[in-house]
LOKOL-990336 format. One record per residue (C-alpha): residue in one letter; y negated, x negated, z negated. Coordinates in Angstrom, 3 decimals. Layout:
% LOKOL-990336
@aa: A; y: Y; x: X; z: Z
...
END
This chain:
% LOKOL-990336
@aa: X; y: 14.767; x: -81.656; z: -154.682
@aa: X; y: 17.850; x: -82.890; z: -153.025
@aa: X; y: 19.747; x: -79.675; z: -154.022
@aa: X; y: 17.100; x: -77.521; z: -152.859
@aa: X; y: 16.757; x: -79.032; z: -149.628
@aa: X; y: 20.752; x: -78.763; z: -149.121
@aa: X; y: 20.490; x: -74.977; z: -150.502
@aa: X; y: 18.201; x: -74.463; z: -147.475
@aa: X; y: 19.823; x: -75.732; z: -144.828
@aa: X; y: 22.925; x: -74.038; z: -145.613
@aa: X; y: 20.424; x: -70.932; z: -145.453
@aa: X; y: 19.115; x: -71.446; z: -142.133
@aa: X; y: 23.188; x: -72.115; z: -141.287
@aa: X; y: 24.229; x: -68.930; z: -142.387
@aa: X; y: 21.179; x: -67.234; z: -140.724
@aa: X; y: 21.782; x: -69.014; z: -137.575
@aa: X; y: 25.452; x: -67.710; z: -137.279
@aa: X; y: 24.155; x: -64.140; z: -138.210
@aa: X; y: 22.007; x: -64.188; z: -135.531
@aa: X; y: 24.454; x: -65.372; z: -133.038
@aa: X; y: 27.026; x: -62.906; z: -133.799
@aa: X; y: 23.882; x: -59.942; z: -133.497
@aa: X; y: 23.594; x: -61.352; z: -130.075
@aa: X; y: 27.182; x: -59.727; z: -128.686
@aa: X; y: 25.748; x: -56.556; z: -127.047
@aa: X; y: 28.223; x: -53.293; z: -127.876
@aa: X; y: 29.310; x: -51.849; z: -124.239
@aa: X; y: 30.300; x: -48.637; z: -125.708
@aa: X; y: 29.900; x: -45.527; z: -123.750
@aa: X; y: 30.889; x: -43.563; z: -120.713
@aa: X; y: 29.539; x: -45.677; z: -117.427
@aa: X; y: 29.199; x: -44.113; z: -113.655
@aa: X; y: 28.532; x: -46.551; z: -110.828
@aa: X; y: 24.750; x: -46.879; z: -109.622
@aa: X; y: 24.963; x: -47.044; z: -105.365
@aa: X; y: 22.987; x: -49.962; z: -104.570
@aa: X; y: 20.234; x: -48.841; z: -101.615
@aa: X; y: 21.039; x: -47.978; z: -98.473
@aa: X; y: 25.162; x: -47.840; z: -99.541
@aa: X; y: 26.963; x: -44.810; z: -98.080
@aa: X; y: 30.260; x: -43.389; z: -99.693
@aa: X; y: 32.376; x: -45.132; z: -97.625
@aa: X; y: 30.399; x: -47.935; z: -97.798
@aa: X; y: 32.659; x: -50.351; z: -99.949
@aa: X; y: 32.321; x: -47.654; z: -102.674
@aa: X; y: 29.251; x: -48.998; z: -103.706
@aa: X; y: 29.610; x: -52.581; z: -103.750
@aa: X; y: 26.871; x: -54.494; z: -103.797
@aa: X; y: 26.545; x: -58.344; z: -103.202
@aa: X; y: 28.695; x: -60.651; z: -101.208
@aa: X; y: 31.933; x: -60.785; z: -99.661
@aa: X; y: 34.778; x: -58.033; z: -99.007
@aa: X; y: 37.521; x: -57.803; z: -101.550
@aa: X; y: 41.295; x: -57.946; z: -100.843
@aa: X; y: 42.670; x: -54.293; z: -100.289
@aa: X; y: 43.700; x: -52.741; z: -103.226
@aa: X; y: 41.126; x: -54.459; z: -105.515
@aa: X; y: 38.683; x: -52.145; z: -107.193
@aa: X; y: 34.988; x: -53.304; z: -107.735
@aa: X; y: 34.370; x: -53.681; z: -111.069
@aa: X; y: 36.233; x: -50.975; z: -113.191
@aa: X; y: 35.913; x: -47.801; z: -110.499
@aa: X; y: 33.307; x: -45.349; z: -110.160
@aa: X; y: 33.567; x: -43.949; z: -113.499
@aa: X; y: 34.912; x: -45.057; z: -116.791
@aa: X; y: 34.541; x: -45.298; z: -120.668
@aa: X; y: 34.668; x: -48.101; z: -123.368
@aa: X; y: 35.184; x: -48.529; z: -126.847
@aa: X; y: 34.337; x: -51.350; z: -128.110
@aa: X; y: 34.698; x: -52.604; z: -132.069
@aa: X; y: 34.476; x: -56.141; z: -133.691
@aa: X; y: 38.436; x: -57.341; z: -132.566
@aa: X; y: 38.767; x: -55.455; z: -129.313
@aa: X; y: 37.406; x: -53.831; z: -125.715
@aa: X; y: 39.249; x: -50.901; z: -124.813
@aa: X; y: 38.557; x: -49.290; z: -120.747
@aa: X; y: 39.932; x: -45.311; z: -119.967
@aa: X; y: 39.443; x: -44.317; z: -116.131
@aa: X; y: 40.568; x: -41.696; z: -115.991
@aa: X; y: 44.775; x: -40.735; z: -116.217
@aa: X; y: 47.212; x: -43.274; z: -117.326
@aa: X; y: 46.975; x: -46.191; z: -120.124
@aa: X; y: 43.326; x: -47.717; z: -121.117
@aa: X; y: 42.969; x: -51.376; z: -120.773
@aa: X; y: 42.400; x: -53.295; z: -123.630
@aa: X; y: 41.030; x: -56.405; z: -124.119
@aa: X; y: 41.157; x: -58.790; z: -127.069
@aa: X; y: 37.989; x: -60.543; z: -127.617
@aa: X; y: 38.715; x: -63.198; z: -129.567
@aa: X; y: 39.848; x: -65.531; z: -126.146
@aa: X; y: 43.724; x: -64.683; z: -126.667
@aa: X; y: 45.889; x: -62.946; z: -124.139
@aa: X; y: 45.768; x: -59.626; z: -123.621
@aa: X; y: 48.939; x: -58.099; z: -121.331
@aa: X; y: 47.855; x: -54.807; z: -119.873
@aa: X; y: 50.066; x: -52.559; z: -116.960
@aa: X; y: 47.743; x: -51.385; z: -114.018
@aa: X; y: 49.210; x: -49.458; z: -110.631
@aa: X; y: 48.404; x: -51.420; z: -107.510
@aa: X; y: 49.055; x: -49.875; z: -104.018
@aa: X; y: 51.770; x: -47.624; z: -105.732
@aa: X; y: 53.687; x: -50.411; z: -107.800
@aa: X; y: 53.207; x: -50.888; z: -111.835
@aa: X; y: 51.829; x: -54.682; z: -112.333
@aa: X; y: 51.775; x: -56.415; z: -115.508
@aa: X; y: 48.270; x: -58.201; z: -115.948
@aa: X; y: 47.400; x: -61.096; z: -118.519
@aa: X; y: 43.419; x: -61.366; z: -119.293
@aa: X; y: 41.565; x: -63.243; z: -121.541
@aa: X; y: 38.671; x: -61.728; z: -123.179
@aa: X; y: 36.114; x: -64.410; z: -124.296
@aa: X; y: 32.326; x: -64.272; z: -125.152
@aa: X; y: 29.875; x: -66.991; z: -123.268
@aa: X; y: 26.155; x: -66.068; z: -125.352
@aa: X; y: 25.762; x: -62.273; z: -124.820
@aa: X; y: 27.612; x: -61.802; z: -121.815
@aa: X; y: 31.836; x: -61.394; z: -121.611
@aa: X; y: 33.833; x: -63.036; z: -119.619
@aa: X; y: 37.298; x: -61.253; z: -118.634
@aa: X; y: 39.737; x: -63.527; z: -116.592
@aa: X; y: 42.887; x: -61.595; z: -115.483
@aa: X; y: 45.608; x: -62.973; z: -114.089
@aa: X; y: 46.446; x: -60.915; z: -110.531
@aa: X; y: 49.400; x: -60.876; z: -108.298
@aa: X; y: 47.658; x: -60.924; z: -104.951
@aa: X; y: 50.478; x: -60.445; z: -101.584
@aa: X; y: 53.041; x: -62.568; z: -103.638
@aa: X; y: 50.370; x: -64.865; z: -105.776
@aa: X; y: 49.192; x: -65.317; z: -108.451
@aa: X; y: 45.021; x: -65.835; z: -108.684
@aa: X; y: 42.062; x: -65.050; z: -111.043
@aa: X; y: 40.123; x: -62.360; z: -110.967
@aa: X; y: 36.982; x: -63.088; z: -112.995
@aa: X; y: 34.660; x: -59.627; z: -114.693
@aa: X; y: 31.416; x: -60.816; z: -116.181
@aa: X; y: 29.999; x: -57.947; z: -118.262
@aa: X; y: 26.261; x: -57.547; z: -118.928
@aa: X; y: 23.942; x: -55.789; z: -120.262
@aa: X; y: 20.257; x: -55.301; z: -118.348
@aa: X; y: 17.533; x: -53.136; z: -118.910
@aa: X; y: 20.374; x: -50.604; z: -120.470
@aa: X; y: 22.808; x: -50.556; z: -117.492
@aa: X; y: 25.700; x: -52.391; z: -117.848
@aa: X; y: 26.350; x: -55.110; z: -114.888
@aa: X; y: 29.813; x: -56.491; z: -113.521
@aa: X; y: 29.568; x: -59.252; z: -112.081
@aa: X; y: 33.108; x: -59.854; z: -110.340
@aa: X; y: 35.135; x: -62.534; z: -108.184
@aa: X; y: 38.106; x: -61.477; z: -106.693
@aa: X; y: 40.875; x: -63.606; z: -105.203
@aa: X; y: 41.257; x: -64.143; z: -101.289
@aa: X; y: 41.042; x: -66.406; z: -98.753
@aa: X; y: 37.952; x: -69.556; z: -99.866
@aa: X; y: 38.292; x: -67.999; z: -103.376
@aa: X; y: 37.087; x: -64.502; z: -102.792
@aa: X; y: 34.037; x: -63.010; z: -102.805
@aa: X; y: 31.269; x: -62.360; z: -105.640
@aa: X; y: 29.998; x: -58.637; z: -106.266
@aa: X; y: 27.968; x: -57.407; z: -108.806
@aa: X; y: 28.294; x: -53.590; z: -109.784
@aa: X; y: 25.397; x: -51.930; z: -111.601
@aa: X; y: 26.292; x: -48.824; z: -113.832
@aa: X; y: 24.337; x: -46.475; z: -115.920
@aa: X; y: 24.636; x: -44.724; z: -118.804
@aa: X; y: 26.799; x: -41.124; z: -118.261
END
């Protein structure tokens, strides 16, 4: 009786972990920025949500990009140059971007919180250093960016919406 009952709950463990690890949604795929209503093309490039973001800083990943995702890594093309990959096991990830003409190194860390990811990355911002903090979603099969970007009070929130290309 005792063995059964200890057979089960290591059972429902097991099951409990599977489930939890089915949760991680697989952001795969080429994504193009949804305008929000009444946003114009010069408009913030179709920012939605609060707060204006320091020049140079990009909402969410552009207008148009592609992942690949697998179990160990998230990897982001836009277009020319280098993708950026991100480790998603919560471990640094050093990736070189092109800011207002200059090559910047960037650390992120890649971490899951439930079934949304949460991408820190380390930013040089007019001489220092700050956060700038991605949270990727998925919602009724668009993938949503939820982003902070450093400035003056902390920055300002936004929350890009992109569909399926």
């Amino acid at each position: 009786m005792r063995r059964t009952c200890l057979v089960m709950a290591a059972a429902i463990v097991v099951a409990a972990v599977s489930l939890g690890a089915q949760t991680k949604p697989n952001f795969s795929g080429k994504w193009v920025m949804d305008s929000p209503p009444g946003a114009t093309a010069n408009a913030g490039g179709g920012r939605a949500g609060g707060g204006a973001a320091p020049a140079g800083f990009q909402p969410g990943f552009g207008a148009e990009f592609t992942v690949k995702q697998d179990d160990k890594t998230l990897s982001i093309s836009r277009g020319q140059g280098s993708p950026l990959v991100y480790k998603l096991d919560g471990s640094e990830s050093k990736n070189t971007v092109t800011r207002n003409g200059e090559q910047q190194e960037q650390i992120a860390k890649a971490a899951w919180e439930g079934d949304k990811l949460v991408i820190a990355t380390e930013v040089n911002f007019q001489g220092n250093t700050a956060e700038q903090k991605r949270v990727l979603s998925l919602e009724n099969g668009n993938l949503v960016i939820e982003q902070t970007n450093p400035g003056r009070n902390g920055g300002g929130a936004t929350k890009i919406v992109y569909k399926k290309g």
